[in-house]
C-alpha positions, 0 to 999 in steps of 0.5 A: 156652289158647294163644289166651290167654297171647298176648292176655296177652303182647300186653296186657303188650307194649302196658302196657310200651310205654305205662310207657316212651313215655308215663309214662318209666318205666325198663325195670327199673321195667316189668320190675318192674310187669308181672312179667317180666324187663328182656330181655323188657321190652326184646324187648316195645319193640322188637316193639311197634314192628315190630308197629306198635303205637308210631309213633314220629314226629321233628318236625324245625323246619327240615324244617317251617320249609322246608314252611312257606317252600315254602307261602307263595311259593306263597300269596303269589307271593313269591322268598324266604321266611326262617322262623325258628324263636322259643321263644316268641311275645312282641314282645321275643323275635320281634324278637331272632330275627328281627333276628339271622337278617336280618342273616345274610341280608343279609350274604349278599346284599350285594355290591359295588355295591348300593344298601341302603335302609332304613327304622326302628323297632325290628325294624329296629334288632335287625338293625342290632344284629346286622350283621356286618362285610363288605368290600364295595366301592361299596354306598351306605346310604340311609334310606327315609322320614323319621324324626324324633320330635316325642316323647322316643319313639326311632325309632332311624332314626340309629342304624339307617342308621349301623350299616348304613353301618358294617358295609358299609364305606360314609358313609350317607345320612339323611333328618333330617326326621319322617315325616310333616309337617303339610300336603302343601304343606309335604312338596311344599317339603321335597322340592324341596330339591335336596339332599333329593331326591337323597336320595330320588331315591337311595332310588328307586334302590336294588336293596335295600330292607329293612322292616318293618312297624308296628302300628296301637297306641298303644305303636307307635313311629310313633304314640308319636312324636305324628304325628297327631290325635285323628281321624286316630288314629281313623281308624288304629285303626279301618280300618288293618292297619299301615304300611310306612315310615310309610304306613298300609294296610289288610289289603288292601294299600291306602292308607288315607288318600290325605291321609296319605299325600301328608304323608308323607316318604319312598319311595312304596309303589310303588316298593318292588314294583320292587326286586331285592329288597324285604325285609320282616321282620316277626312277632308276634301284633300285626302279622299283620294289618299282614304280610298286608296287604303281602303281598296289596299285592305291596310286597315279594318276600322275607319273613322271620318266624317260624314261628307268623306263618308259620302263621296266614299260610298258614290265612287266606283 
């Protein structure tokens, strides 16, 4: 009989805790239900939790945004990892959060001195949205690549380096050409301008360099601004990840097309892997694929996207 009244007292026990923790019922309502009084619902809780029949788990996002963050510089040899935490994973949403907590990060880092370059679109205009005004003395503001639409479609590539020359105290540096010309002859001419290549030369130089990257889609900033043919659409659509400052790669880094790239206006790729510090901000289902691909290319050292990117990053081989 002993045996009994304490099998029935623990199934009560576990029936208490299941009405608290999974249906959120009151104690006095349990109390109620299984025929007891609301002192020994509450002794019931506490026992089934030091008898271990309830594990009570606290899910911290920053705790495992900092997992996620320790994981992939690991992954992917990289100095800083930045995750931020996004309510939901829509293109909008991500780029607000992301362009809020770039901001933050830049503002830092940037010191007396510096030399930022940056590149357009519309993650890189949240963050130009979202500087905060800091006293920094000497920092130079330069874009990267040209940006120039032949469409009514707004690259934002002004209005970006204007913001950044004003939160940074500085008269920026702009390339008013399009990212990509029609033939490499004509690039080769653009860019013997002296007045050009110094702004170049001066996007070589820069300690700071802060990207994105595209998506191969028909709604991306890049295509809408009616760069290409139908072929050379094609041939983006079909074998490249993304770009970064207008130069498409495929998801193992590399140029997609050598012709491309050679009419294309602005910082080589290259040259981003030599920075102090290259930033790439990016996230959102559409370019996980163009993210990964510049990770595996090494053309930036510093990451900041949000934690479902994060994750699907880390679970790729």
């Amino acid at each position: 009989m002993p045996e009994e009244r304490s099998d029935d007292k623990r199934a009560k026990m576990i029936d208490a805790a299941r009405m608290y923790y999974q249906l959120d019922y009151s104690q006095q309502d349990i109390a109620r239900e299984i025929g007891v009084s609301r002192p020994t619902v509450s002794r019931f809780l506490q026992q089934a939790k030091e008898e271990g029949y309830v594990q009570i788990k606290i899910v911290d996002p920053k705790e495992n945004n900092e997992l996620l963050a320790k994981q992939l510089k690991q992954k992917f040899g990289l100095q800083t990892v930045v995750i931020v935490s996004v309510p939901h994973y829509e293109d909008t949403v991500v780029k607000k959060y992301l362009g809020e907590a770039a901001a933050g990060y830049l503002d830092e880092i940037v010191k007396d001195g510096d030399i930022i370059a940056a590149t357009w679109g519309t993650t890189l205009y949240e963050i130009a949205l979202n500087l905060q005004d800091k006293h920094v003395r000497e920092v130079k503001v330069v874009q990267l690549n040209g940006g120039v639409s032949h469409s009514e479609t707004n690259t934002y590539a002004y209005e970006i380096i204007n913001l950044f020359g004003k939160a940074f105290h500085t008269v920026p540096y702009f390339i008013h050409l399009p990212a990509i010309v029609d033939n490499p002859i004509v690039k080769q001419t653009i860019e013997r301008d002296r007045h050009i290549r110094n702004i170049l030369e001066l996007g070589k130089q820069s300690n700071i360099a802060i990207v994105t990257v595209g998506a191969p889609t028909e709604d991306s900033v890049l295509i809408k601004a009616n760069y290409f043919t139908e072929k050379e659409l094609t041939l983006i659509f079909d074998k490249c990840a993304g770009d970064i400052c207008s130069r498409y790669i495929d998801i193992e880094g590399a140029i997609c097309s050598e012709e491309l790239d050679q009419r294309t206006i602005g910082i080589d790729l290259e040259e981003l892997k030599k920075k102090e510090r290259s930033i790439l901000v990016a996230g959102g289902i559409r370019k996980v694929d163009g993210i990964y691909g510049a990770l595996l290319g090494k053309y930036t050292n510093v990451l900041i996207t949000d934690q479902f990117t994060a994750k699907y990053l880390l679970e790729r081989n």
